[in-house]
N, C-alpha and C positions, 0 to 999 in steps of 0.2 A: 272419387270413390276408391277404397280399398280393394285388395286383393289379398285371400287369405287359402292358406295350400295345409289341407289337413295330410297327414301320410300314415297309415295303420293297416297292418295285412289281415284285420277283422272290419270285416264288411259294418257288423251292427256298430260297432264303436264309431265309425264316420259317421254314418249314419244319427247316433245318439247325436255326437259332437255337433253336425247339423241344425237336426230339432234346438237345440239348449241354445245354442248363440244366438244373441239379440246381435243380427248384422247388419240390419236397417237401422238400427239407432245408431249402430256403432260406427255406421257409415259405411260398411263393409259391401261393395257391389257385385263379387265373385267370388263364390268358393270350389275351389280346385279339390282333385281327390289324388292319390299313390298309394299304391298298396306295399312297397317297401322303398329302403334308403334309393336304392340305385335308380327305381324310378322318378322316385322325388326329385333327384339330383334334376334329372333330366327335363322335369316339367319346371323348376328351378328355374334352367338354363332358357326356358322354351318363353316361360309365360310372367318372370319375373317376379314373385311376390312379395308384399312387403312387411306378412308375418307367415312362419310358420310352423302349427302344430304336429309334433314330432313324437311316436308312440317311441321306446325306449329296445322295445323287444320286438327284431321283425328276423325275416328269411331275408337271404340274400345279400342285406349291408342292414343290421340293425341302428341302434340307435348314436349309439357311442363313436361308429366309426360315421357316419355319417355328420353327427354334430360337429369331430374333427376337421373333415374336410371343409364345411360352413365357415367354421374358423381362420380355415386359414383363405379363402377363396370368397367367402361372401361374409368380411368381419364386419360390415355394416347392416346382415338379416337382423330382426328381430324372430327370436323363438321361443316355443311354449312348449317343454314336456310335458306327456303323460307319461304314467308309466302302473300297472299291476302291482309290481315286484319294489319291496322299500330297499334296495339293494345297493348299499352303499358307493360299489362302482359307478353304476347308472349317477346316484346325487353328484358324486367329485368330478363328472364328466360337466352335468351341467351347470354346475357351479365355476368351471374351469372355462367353458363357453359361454359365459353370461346372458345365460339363457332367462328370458323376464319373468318366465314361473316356472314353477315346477307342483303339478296336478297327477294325486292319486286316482287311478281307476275304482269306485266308475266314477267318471266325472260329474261334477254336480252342477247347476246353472251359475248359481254365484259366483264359486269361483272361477269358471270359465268365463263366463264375462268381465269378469274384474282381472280376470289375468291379460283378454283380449284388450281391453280399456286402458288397460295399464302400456302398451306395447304399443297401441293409436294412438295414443295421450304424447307418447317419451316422442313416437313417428312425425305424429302434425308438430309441434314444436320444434323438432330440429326440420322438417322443411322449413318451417316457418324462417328458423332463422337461416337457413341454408338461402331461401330465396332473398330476402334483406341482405344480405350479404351480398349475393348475385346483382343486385339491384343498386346496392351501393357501387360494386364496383363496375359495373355499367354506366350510372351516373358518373362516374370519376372517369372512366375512360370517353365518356360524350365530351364530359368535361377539360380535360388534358388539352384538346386543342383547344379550345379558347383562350384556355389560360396560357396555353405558348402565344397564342396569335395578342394576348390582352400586353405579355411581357415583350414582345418586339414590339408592339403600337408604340410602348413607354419607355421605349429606349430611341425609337426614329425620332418619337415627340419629345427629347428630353426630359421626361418627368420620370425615369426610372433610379431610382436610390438602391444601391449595389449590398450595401450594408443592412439596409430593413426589408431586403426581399432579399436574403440569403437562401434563407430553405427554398429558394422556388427557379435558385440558379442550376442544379441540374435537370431538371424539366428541358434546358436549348444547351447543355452540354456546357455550360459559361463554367462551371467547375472545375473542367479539365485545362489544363495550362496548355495540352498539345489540340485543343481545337481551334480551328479556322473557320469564318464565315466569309459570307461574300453576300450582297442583294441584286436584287434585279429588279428595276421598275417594269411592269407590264400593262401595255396600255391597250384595252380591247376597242379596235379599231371599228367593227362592225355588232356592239352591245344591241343597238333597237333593233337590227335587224334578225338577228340571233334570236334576243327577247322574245319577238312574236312570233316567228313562224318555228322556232323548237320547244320554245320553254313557255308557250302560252302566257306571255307577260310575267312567270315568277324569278322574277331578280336574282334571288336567293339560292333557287335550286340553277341557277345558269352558273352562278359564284363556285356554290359546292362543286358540280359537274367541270369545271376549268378547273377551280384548285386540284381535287383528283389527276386530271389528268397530268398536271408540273407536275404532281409529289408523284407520281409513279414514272418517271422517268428519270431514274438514279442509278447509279451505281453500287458497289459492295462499301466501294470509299467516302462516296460523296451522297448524301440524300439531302433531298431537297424540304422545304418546310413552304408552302404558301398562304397567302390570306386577302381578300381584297380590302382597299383603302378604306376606312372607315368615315375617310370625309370625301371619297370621290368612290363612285360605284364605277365609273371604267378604267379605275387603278388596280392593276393588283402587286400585290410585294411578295416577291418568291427570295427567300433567303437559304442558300447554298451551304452545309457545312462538311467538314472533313477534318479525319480525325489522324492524327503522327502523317502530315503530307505538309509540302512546302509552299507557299503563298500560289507561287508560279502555277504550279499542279492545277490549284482552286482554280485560278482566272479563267487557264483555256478550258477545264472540264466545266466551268459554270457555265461559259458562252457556247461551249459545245452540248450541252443539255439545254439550255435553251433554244437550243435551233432546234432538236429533236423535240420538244415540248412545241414548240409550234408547228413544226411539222404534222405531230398529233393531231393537236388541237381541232387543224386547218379540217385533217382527214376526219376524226370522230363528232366533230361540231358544228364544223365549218364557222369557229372563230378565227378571225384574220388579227393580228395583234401586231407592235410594235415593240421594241424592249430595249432598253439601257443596263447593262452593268456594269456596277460598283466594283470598287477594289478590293481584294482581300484584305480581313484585320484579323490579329492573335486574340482579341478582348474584346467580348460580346460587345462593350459599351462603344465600340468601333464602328460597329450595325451603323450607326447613326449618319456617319461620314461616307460611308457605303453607300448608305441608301441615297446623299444628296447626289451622289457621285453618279449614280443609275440614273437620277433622275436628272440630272445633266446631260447623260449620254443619249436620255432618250430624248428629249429636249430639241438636241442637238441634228435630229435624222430630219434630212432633209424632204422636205413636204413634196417638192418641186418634182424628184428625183423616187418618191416612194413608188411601188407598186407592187401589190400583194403583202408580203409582212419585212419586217426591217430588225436586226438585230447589231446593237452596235455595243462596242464594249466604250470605257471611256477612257478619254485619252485628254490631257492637258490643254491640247488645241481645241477638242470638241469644245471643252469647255469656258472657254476666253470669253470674254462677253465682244459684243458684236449688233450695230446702233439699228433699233428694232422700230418694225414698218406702228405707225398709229390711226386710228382711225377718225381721233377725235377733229381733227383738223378738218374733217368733207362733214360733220356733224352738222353746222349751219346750213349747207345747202340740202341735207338732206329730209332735216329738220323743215326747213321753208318748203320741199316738195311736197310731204309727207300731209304739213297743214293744208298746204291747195288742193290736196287728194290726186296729186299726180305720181302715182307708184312706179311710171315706169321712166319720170324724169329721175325719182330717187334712185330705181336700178340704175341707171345710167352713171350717175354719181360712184353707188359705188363698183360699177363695173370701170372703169377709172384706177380707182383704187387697187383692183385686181391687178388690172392691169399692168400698173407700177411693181405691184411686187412680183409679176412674173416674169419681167423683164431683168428681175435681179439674179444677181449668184447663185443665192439661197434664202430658201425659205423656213427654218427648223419649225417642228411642231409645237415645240415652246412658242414662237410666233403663234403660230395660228390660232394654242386654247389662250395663250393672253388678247388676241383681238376677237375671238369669237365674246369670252367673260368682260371685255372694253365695251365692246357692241350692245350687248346686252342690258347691260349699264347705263349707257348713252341714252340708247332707245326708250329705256324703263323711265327716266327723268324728263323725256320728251313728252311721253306720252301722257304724262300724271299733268304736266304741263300745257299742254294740250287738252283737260279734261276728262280722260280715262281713269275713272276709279282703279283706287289702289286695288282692290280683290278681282281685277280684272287682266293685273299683270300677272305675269313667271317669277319665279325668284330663280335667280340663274337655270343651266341648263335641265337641271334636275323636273324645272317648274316648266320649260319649255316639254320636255320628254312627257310632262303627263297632261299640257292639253294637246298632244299629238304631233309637237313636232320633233323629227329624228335630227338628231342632232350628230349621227354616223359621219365620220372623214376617215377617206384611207389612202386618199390622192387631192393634191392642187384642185382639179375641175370637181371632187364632192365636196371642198373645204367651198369653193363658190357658191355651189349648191346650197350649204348647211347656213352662209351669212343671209343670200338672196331669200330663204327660208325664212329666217329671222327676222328681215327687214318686212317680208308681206304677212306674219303673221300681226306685228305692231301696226303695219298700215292698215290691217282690217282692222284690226283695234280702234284706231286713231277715227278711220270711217264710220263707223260705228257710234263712237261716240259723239262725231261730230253730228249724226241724222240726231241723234238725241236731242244736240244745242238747239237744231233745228226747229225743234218744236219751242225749246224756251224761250220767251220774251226775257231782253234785257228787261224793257222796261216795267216788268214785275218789281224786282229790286226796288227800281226808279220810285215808284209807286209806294211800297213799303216804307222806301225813307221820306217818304213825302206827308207818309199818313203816322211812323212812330218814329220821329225825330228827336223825342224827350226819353226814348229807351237806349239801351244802353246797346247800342247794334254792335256785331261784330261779324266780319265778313264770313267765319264757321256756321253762320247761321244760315247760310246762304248756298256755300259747298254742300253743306250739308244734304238740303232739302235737294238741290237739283245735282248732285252725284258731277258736278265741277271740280278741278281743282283751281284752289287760291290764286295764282297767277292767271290761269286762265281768265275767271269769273272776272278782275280787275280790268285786262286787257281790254277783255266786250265791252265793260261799262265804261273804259275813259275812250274808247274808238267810237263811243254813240252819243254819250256826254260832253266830251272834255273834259272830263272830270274823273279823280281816281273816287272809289266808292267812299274810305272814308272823308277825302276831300270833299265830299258830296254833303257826306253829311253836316260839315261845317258848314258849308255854303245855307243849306237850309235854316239851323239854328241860326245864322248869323243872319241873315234876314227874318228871321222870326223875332228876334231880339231887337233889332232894331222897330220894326213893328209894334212891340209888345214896348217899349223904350216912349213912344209917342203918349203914351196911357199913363199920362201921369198919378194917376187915381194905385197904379202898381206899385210896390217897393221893389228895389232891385234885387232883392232877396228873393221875392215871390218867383220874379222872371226868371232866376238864375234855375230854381227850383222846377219852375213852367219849361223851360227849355231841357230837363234832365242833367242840371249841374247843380250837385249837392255842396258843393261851397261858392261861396259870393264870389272869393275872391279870386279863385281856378276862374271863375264866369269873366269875371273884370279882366284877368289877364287873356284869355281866348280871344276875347272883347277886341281890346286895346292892338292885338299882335293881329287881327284882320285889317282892322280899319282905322288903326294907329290914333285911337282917339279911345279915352275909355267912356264906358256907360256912362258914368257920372255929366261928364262934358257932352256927348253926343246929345244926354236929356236934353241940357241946359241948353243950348245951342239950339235946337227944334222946337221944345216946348215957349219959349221967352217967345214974347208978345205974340 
């Protein structure tokens, strides 16, 4: 709704002015009154309006000098003289203040609405685009970080082209020859536990809330940029820049901002974190070396030795490579525990394994997420192998985190914690689905190929129905048989052939046909390669005399 401020030191004239305005249509929700300039001024000043009707001739500050100061102090009002007197001063005034009409006394309804309409009209339009404007560039400012956070993704992932995303190189300062960058791997130590008891499980706003608090811990020389991994959610990448300063400068002011960003953190969040960084480089496209360089260093902090958070810058030795603990090797025994459903023979196994690696030098956290993501792995192949449907596994840790296991490390004994987690969520799995086999008869299968030996069976048909997998299903039936299942199936047609073989009244076509083999000859060869004798001779041989 509008606001519209008449000013005229004759009472009846407001008054007319009143009556005559259509200010419901016109949208007009308030009409103000002043009975000359200096008050108007003031109700101006008080009550804001956004037209105003202005007599020409008043006491006090008439119309002229009042128009002027509108001019120069409110050049965005809309106004509307009236005026008695055709006095050519009074027109060059508001001709001069571009004022949207100019109305002779007495005012008549027409043109007073058509002057007010005209002033609403020129009003809601420029909001209009005043707010589309505001809009756009709110939009552009939500948008700004992305598109920084979109152009370092594509420079860490090498897919960034220097020449066809020119215009978008001052957005991270890559324009200026005297900027420096630096990265920083960050690695949130304690996500699931953060996750639920602050941020009620929203990922997203725990992401925003951490990035803020990096990016507000900089200096006048050095500001920070962050964003988390986009293919790991308890990655984040803080990249360091500074502008006419020397490599050296960057390194200690980046490691030295990152201790105070986790200092934060620890205090506003009660995130615990770990953090690597990279080298300084003169050229954005540098990020990239940076950033392996962090994540080397962070890699590199020892598991054994962490406690609360870790900051390490890197260093050539951090990153040497260095002959890494596996897991696959105890995989059989704990695989064969896992089938017996003895879970605490499996702990044992790999409580062993711990074992070993804590008796070592070091343990880096690159160790731990490559044998946590190995485990995983392992497990997931076991288990399908074992008969656990596929929609019943994780898909790495991501898949673990949402059917409720925390997959938090910030010390040796919760890296124990996070494998022994893993290993009893699969052996309930594996339990599970073993009570299922339980109920299934091998010999259903048995039975099926007994009764459609001439269809074209395939073991899919079988996982299928009883939510097995392939290996498994095979194992049961040659442990109860002797027999793999398609070997089964020969066995059967192969004695049905023979059978059907006695019936000389048959052609061998028929049987081939009877048995569910559409060419003779595939039949003759199947034939020949069981009982190394073909149809033909096998007849001749049983049927004769």
């Amino acid at each position: 709704m509008y606001k519209v401020l008449i000013i005229d030191d004759e009472e009846p004239v407001r008054e007319a002015i009143k009556i005559l305005g259509d200010w419901k249509g016109l949208g007009v929700g308030e009409v103000l009154e002043a009975t000359d300039g200096r008050s108007g001024l003031a109700m101006l000043k008080e009550h804001k309006p956004d037209v105003v009707i202005v007599d020409m001739k008043m006491p006090e500050m008439n119309g002229v000098e009042f128009l002027q100061i509108v001019e120069r102090e409110y050049p965005d009002l809309f106004t509307i003289v009236v005026s008695g007197y055709n006095d050519f001063e009074f027109t060059r005034q508001a001709i001069r203040s571009k004022v949207v009409d100019y109305l002779l006394k007495p005012v008549n309804r027409q043109d007073l609405n058509q002057g007010l309409r005209k002033a609403l009209d020129v009003l809601k339009a420029k909001r209009q685009s005043e707010s589309e404007f505001i809009n756009r560039n709110i939009a552009l400012n939500m948008s700004l970080p992305k598109l920084k956070e979109k152009m370092y993704v594509s420079i860490i992932e090498g897919t960034f082209k220097k020449q066809t995303n020119e215009a978008f190189l001052p957005l991270i300062g890559a324009d200026d020859p005297s900027k420096r960058f630096n990265v920083a791997a960050v690695r949130i130590l304690n996500l699931d536990e953060v996750r639920t008891s602050l941020f009620h499980n929203d990922i997203d706003l725990l992401h925003f809330a951490a990035a803020n608090v990096i990016n507000e811990i900089g200096t006048d020389s050095v500001q920070c940029f962050s964003f988390v991994n986009p293919k790991q959610e308890r990655e984040m990448v803080a990249v360091y820049t500074m502008t006419d300063g020397n490599e050296q400068d960057l390194a200690f002011s980046s490691l030295h901002l990152m201790k105070r960003a986790a200092a934060a953190l620890g205090e506003l969040l009660r995130i615990r974190i770990a953090a690597g960084i990279g080298f300084p480089c003169g050229d954005a496209l540098g990020i990239a070396e940076s950033y392996e360089a962090a994540k080397a260093a962070l890699s590199g902090i020892d598991l054994l030795k962490l406690n609360g958070t870790a900051i390490a810058p890197y260093t050539a030795e951090r990153s040497s490579a260095r002959e890494g603990f596996s897991i696959a090797g105890r995989m059989a025994q704990i695989r064969s525990a896992l089938e017996a459903g003895h879970i605490h023979q499996a702990k044992t196994v790999l409580g062993e394994f711990t074992k070993k690696i804590k008796a070592g030098e070091a343990f880096g956290l690159g160790d731990a997420e490559r044998i946590v993501q190995e485990f995983i792995v392992l497990l997931n192949d076991a288990a399908l192998e074992l008969g656990v449907p596929q929609d019943k596994l994780p898909s790495g840790e991501r898949g673990l985190r949402a059917a409720g296991v925390s997959t938090d490390y910030g010390s040796f004994e919760q890296f124990e914690g996070l494998i022994n987690r893993i290993l009893e969520f699969y052996g309930a799995q594996i339990r599970q689905s073993a009570a299922t086999v339980r109920s299934f008869q091998v010999s259903d299968i048995k039975e099926y190929i007994d009764r459609h030996y001439f269809e074209d069976i395939k073991i899919s048909m079988f996982t299928e129905r009883y939510f097995l997998s392939r290996e498994y299903l095979m194992k049961l039936f040659k442990q109860q048989y002797g027999y793999g299942i398609h070997e089964y199936v020969q066995k059967v047609r192969m004695d049905k052939a023979k059978e059907l073989l006695n019936d000389s009244n048959l052609k061998i076509q028929e049987i081939s046909e009877m048995l569910g083999y559409k060419d003779k000859n595939y039949f003759s060869k199947a034939f020949r390669n069981y009982y190394s004798i073909s149809p033909t001779e096998y007849r001749m041989k049983h049927t004769s005399g």
